[in-house]
TINU-216710 format. One record per residue (C-alpha): x negated, y negated, z negated; residue in one letter. Coordinates in Angstrom, 1 decimal. Layout:
REM TINU-216710
PT,u,v,w,res
PT,X,Y,Z,a
...
//
This chain:
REM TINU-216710
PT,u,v,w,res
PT,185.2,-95.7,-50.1,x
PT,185.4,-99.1,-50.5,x
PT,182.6,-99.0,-53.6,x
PT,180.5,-97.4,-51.5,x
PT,181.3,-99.7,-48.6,x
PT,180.9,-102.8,-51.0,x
PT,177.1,-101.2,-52.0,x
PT,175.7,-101.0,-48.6,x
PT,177.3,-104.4,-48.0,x
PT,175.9,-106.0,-50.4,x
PT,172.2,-104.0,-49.7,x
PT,172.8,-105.5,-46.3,x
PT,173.8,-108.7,-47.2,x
PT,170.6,-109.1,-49.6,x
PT,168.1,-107.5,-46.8,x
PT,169.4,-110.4,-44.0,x
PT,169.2,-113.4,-46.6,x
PT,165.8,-112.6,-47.9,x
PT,164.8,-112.4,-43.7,x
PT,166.7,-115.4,-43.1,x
PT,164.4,-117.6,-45.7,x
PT,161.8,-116.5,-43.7,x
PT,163.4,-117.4,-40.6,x
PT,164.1,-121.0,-42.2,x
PT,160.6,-121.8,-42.8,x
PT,158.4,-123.2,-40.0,x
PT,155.1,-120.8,-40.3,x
PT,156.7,-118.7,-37.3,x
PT,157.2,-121.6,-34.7,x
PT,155.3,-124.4,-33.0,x
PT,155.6,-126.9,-30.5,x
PT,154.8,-125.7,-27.2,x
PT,152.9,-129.2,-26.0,x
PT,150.4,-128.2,-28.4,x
PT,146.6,-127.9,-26.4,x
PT,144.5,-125.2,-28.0,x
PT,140.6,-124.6,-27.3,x
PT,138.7,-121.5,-27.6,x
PT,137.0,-119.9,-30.5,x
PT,137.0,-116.0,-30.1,x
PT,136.1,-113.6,-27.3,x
PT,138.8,-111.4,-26.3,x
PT,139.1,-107.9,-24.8,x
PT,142.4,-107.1,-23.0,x
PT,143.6,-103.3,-23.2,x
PT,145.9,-102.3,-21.2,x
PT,147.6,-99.1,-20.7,x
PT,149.7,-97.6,-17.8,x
PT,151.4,-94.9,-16.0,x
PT,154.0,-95.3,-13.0,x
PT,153.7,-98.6,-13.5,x
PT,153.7,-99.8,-9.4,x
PT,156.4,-102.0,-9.7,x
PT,155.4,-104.2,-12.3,x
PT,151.3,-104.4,-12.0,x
PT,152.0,-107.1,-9.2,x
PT,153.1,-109.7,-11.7,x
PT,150.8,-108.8,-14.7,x
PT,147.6,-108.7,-12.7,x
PT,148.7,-112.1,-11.3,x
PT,149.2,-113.6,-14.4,x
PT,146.1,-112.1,-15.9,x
PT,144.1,-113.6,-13.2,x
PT,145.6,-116.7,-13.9,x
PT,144.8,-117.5,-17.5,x
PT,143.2,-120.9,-18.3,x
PT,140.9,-119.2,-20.9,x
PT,136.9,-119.2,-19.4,x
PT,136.1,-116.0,-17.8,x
PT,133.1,-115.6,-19.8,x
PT,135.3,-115.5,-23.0,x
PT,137.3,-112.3,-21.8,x
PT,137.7,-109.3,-20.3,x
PT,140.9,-106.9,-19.3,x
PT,140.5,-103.2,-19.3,x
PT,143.0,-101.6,-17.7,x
PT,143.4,-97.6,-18.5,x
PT,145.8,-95.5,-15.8,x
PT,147.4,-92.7,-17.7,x
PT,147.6,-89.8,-15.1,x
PT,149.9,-92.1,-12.4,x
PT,151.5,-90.3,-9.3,x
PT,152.5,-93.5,-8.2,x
PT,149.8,-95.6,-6.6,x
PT,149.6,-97.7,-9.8,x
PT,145.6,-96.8,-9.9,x
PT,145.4,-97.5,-6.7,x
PT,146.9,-100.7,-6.5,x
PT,145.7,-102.0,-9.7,x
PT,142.1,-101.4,-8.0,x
PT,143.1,-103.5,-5.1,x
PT,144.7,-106.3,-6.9,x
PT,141.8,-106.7,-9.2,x
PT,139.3,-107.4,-6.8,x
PT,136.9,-110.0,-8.1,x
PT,138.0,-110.3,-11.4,x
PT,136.8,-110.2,-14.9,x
PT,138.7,-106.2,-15.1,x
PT,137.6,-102.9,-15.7,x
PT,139.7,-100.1,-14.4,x
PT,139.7,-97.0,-15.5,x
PT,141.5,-93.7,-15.1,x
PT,142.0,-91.6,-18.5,x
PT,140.1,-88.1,-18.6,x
PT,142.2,-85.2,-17.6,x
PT,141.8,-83.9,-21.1,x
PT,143.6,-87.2,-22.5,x
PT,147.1,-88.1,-22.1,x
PT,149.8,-90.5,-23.4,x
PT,149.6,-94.5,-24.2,x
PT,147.8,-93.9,-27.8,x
PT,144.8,-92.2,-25.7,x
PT,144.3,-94.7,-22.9,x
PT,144.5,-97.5,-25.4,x
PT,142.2,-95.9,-27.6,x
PT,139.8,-95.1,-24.4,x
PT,140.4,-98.9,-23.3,x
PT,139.2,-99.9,-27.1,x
PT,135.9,-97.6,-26.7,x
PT,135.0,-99.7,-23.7,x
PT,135.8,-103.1,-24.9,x
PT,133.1,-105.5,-25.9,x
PT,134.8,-107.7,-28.2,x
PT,135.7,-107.8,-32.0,x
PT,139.1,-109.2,-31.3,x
PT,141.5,-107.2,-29.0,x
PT,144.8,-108.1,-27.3,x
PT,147.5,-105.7,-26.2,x
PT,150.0,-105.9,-23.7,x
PT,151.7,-103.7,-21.5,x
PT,152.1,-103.0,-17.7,x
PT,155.7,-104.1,-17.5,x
PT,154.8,-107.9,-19.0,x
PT,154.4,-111.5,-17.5,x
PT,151.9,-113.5,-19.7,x
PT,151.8,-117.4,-19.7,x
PT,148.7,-118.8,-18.2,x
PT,147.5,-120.4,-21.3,x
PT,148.2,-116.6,-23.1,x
PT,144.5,-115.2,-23.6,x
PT,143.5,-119.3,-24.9,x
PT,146.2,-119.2,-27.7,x
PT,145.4,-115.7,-28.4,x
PT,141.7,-116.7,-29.1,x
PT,142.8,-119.5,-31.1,x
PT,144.5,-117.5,-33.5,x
PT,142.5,-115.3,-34.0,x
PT,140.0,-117.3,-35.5,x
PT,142.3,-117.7,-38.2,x
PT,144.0,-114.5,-38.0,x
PT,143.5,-110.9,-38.2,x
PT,146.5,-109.2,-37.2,x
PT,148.7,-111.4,-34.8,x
PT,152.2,-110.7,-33.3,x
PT,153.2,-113.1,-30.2,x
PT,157.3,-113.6,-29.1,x
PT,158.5,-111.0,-26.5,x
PT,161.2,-112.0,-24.5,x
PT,162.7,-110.2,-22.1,x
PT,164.0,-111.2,-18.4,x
PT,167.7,-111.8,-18.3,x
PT,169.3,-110.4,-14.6,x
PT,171.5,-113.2,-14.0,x
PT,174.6,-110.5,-13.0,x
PT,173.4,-107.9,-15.2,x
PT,175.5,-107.2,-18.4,x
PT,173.3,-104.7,-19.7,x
PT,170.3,-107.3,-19.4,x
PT,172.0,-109.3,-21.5,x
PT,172.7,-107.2,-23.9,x
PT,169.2,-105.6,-24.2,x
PT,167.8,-108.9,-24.5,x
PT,169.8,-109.5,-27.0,x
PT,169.4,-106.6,-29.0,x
PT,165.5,-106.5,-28.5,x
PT,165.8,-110.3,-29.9,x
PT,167.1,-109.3,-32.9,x
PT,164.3,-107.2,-33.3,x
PT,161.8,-110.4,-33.0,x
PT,163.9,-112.3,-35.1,x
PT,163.5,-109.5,-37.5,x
PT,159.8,-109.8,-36.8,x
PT,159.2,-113.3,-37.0,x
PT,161.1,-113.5,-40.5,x
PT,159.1,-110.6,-42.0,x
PT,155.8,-111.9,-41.1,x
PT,157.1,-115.2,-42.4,x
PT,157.8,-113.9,-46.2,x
PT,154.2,-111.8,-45.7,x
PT,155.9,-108.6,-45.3,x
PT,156.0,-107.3,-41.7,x
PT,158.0,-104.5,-40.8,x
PT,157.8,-104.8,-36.7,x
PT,155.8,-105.2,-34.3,x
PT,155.4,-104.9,-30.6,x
PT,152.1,-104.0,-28.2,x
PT,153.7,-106.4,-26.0,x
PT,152.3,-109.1,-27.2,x
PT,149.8,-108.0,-30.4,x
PT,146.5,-108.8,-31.2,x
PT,143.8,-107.6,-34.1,x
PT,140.7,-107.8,-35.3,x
PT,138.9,-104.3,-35.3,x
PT,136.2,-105.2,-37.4,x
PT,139.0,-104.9,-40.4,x
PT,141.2,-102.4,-39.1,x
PT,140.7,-99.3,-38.5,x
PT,142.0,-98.0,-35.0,x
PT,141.5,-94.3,-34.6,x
PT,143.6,-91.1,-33.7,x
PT,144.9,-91.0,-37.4,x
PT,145.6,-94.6,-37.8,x
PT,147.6,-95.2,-34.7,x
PT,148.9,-91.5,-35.1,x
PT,148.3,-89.9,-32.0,x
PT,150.6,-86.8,-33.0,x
PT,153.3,-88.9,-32.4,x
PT,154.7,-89.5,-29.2,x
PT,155.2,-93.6,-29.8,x
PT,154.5,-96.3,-32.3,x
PT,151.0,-97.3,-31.7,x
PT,152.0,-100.8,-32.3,x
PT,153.9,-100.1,-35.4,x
PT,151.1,-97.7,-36.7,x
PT,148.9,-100.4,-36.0,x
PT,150.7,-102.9,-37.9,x
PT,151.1,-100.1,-40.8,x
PT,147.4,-99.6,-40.8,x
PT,146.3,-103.2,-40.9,x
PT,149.0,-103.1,-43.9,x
PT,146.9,-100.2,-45.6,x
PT,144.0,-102.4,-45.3,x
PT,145.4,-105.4,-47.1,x
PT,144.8,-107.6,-44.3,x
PT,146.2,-110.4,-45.7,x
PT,145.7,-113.0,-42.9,x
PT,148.7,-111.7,-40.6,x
PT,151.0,-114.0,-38.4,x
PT,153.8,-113.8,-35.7,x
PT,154.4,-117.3,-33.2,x
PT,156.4,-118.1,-31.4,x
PT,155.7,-120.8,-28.4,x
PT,156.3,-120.6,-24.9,x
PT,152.1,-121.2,-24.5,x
PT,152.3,-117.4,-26.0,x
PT,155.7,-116.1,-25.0,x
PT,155.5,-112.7,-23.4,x
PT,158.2,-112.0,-21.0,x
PT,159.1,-108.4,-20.0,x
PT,161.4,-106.5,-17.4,x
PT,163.6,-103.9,-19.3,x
PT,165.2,-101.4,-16.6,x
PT,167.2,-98.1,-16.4,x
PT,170.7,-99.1,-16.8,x
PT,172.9,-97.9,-20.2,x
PT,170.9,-94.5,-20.1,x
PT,167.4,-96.6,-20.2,x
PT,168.7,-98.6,-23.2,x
PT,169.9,-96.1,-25.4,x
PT,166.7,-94.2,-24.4,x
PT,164.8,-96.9,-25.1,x
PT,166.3,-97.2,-28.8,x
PT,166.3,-93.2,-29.2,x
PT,162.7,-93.8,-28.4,x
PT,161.9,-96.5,-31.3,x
PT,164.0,-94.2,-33.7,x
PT,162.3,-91.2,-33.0,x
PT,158.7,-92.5,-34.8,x
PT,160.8,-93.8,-37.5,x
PT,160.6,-90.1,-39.0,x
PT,156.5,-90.6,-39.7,x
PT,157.0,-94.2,-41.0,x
PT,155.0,-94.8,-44.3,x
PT,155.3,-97.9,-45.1,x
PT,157.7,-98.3,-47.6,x
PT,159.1,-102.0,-46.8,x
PT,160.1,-100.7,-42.9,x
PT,161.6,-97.5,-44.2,x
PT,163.5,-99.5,-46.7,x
PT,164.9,-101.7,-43.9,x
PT,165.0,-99.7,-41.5,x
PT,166.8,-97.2,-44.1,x
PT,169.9,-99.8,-45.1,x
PT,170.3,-100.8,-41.3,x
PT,171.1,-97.5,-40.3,x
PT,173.6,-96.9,-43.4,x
PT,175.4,-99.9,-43.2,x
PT,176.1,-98.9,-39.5,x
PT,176.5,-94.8,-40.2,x
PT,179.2,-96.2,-42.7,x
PT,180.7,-98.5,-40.9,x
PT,181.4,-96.1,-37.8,x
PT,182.7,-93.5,-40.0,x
PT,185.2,-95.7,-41.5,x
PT,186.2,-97.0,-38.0,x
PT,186.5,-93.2,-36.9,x
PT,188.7,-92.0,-39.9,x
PT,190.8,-95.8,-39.7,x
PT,191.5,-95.1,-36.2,x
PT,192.5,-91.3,-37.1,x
PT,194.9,-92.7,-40.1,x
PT,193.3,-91.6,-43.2,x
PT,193.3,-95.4,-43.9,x
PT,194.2,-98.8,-42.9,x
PT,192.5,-99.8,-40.0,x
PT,192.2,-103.3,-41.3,x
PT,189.9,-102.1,-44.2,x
PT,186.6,-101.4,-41.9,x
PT,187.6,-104.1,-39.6,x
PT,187.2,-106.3,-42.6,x
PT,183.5,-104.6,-42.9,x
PT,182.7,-105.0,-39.5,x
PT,183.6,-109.0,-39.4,x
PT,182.3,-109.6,-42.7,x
PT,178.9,-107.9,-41.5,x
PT,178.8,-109.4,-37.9,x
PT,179.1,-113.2,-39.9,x
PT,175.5,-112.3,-41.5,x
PT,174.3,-111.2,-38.3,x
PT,175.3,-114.7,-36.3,x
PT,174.2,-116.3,-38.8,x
PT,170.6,-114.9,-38.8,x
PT,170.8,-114.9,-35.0,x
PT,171.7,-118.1,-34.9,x
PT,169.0,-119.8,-36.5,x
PT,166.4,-117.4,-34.7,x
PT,167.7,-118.3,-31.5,x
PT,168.2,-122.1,-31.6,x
PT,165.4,-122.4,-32.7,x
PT,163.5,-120.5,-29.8,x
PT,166.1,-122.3,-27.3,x
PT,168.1,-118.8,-26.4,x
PT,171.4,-119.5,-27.5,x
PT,172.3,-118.7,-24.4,x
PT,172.6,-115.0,-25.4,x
PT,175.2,-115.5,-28.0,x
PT,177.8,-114.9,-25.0,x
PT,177.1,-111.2,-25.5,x
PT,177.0,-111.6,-29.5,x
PT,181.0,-110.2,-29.9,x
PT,180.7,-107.6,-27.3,x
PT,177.6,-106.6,-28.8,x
PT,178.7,-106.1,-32.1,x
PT,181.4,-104.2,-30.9,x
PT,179.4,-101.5,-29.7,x
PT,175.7,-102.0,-31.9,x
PT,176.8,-99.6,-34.8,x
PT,178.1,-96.9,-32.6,x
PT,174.7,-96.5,-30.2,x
PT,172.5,-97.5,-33.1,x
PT,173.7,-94.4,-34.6,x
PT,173.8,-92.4,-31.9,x
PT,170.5,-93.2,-31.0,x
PT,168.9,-93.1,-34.7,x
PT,170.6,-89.3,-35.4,x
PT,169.1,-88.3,-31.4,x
PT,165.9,-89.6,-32.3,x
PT,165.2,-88.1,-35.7,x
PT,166.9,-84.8,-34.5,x
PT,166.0,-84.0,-31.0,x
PT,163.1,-84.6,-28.5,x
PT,162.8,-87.3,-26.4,x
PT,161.4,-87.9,-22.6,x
PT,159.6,-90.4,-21.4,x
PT,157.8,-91.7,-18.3,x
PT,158.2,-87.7,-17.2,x
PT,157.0,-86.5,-20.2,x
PT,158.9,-84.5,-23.6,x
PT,157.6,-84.7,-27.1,x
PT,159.5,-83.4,-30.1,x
//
């Protein structure tokens, strides 16, 4: 037990410092007073389904970017709604610089519309964001900034705390971890996440089809994507973060949404090829596998409690510690409140939701894919 335990430690321990040095260098971060003029077109894809409830705000703040009109456009693709979302998308975007468009019966799911969205766009350089997002007004200008220097570019996500919501807090949390992860990895010029959030590639260099972005599988087109553009060698890849290019987006459903949400991501996991995420994303889940098993037996007496306890706080240290310097340094340290009670409960529904995901089914926006 405890070689095995001190194995995965150390695997773990090794994995966190290596993103950590990325962390600590300052290619992911910039000041946000920083004005930034045009260079690139852009074409906006967009994909949705029983999205009413959100389309409001990201409309709003679509019309409202300070890039020229004549340098963009946004193509919005409804994905078989029963909602009104077609319908008030059409009204809301009245007069603007959109396409709308309703996916052909014979098409379904996010991968489709996006790639429908891509066949209709008139630019080389594409941005994706999703339905649920608020974009800064100065969003679509950054974007084509970048990309004049970049061919595959991940923007920060972060998501909208509920002031009285626990779970809001936690989710945010947890999904920051995963742009901390993010940031770090495209720091040390191996990415292993990223998020259609806030994403943006040249198509010119990578290949976007129904084999790239893997259109037998339910999700992932943002981490096909970003597997794809690997493939290609594309070697001018970046992730910022700035509040001129912060995404912010509304997470919802309660405790059954977030697990779902994580049995989601785990469920593409299973057709990853790219060898750096499954090696990260291998040692994550067996550090946490391990340490609730340990927690399970110490609790039943096999052992001494004490011995996975030690684990745990020895592994939770690493994580602060990478959080930490993640967060300050995008001014949320306001999240640490939910750090301990986080990492109370993180192994346990990360497990949970890994073994659901790579086992069973999953169901989403009223559909079920194996």
């Amino acid at each position: 037990m405890q070689i095995v335990s001190l194995i995965l430690f150390l695997l773990y321990a090794i994995a966190i410092l290596i993103l950590l040095g990325g962390l600590l260098s300052s290619k992911w971060v910039r000041e946000n007073n920083v004005y930034r003029t045009e260079n690139r077109k852009v074409s906006v894809i967009v994909a949705f389904r029983n999205e009413r409830g959100c389309l409001t705000e990201l409309i709003k703040s679509l019309a409202g970017q300070d890039l020229q009109y004549n340098h963009w456009e946004a193509i919005l693709v409804d994905d078989h709604s029963s909602d009104g979302s077609y319908e008030l998308a059409l009204s809301l975007a009245q007069g603007l610089p959109f396409s709308l468009y309703k996916l052909p019966k014979e098409l379904k799911g996010k991968k489709s519309a996006l790639l429908f969205g891509l066949s209709k766009a008139q630019h080389d350089i594409v941005a994706i964001t999703d339905a649920d997002c608020v974009l800064p007004s100065s969003w679509l200008r950054e974007i084509s900034f970048e990309m004049a220097h970049t061919d595959f570019f991940q923007g920060e996500v972060r998501p909208i705390v509920g002031a009285k919501s626990l779970i809001s807090w936690f989710e945010a949390l947890d999904y920051t971890s995963l742009m901390a992860v993010s940031a770090a990895s495209f720091a040390l010029h191996r990415p292993v996440i990223a998020a259609s959030a806030n994403l943006a590639f040249n198509r010119k260099l990578i290949p976007v089809d129904s084999e790239s972005i893997r259109l037998d599988v339910h999700s992932g087109d943002d981490m096909f994507l970003l597997h794809a553009a690997k493939k290609q060698k594309i070697r001018r890849m970046r992730f910022l973060s700035s509040t001129n290019i912060a995404v912010q987006t509304y997470f919802d459903g309660g405790w059954s949404g977030f697990l779902n949400r994580r049995i989601r991501w785990a469920s593409k996991a299973k057709s990853y090829t790219d060898i750096e995420t499954i090696i990260l994303a291998s040692i994550v889940f067996a550090i946490n596998a391990w340490l609730v098993m340990l927690l399970v037996l110490g609790a039943l007496g096999f052992f001494d409690i004490m011995f996975p306890l030690k684990v745990w706080f020895w592994k939770s240290a690493i994580d602060f510690i990478f959080l930490f310097t993640y967060l300050i340094r995008t001014n949320q340290l306001k999240l640490l409140v939910v750090f301990l009670p986080l990492q109370v409960v993180y192994p346990f529904y990360i497990t949970l939701a890994a073994l659901t995901g790579l086992i069973k089914g999953i169901t989403w926006k009223g559909r079920t894919s194996v």
